[in-house]
N, C-alpha and C positions, 0 to 999 in steps of 0.2 A: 724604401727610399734609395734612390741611385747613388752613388758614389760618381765624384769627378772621375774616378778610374775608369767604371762602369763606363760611363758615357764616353770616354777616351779614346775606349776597342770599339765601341758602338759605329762611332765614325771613321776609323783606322780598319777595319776589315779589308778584308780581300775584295775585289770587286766580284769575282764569279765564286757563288757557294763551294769549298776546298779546292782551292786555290792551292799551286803552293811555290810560296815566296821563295826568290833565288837571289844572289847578289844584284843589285841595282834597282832598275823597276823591272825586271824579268820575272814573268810570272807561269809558270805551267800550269795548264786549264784541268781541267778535271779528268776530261779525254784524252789530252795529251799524255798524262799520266798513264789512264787504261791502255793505249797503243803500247807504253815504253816498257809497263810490265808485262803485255802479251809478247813482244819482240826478248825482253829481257829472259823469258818462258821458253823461246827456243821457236816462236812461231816465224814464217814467211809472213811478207804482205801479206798477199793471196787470201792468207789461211785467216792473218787478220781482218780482212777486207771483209771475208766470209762470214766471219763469226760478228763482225759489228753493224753487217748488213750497208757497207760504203765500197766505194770501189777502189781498187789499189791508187790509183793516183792520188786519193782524198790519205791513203797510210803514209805515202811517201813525202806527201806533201806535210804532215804532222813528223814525221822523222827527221826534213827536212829542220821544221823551227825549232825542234828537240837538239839536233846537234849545234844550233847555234845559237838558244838561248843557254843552253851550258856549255860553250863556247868547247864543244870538243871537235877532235879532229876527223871524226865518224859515229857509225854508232856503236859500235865496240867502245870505244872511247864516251861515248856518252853514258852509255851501261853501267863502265866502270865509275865512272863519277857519279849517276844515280843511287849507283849500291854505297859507296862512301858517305852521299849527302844523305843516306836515308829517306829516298825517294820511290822508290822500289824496293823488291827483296832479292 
């Protein structure tokens, strides 16, 4: 039998399978995460472009809403706030 709790998160989840929740309704997608630890890794677009089979514009354009759903001022800056919120490693 379900619990009111159970059924609580049921409807409270994230809308895209791990998701991960940021202050507000800002939400980083699954992918956006994948790019932010291959860049946090030390890669170029390019390299990431390569390796996710997209093309740089499609990296830049996820770097893009990376540094301003965590409202940094680049992405050195967003890096560093990913590695604090424990969003990356």
């Amino acid at each position: 039998m379900s619990t009111g709790r159970d059924l609580k998160s049921t409807f409270y989840m994230p809308i895209v399978k791990n998701d991960k929740p940021l202050n507000g309704n800002k939400v980083l997608s699954e992918r956006e995460v994948e790019v932010f630890q291959l860049a946090a890794n030390g890669l170029s677009n390019k390299e990431i472009a390569d390796r996710l089979h997209v093309c740089e514009d499609t990296i830049e354009s996820h770097n893009r809403n990376l540094v301003a759903k965590l409202e940094a001022s680049n992405m050195k800056h967003a890096v560093a706030i990913g590695i604090r919120k424990k969003i990356i490693k």
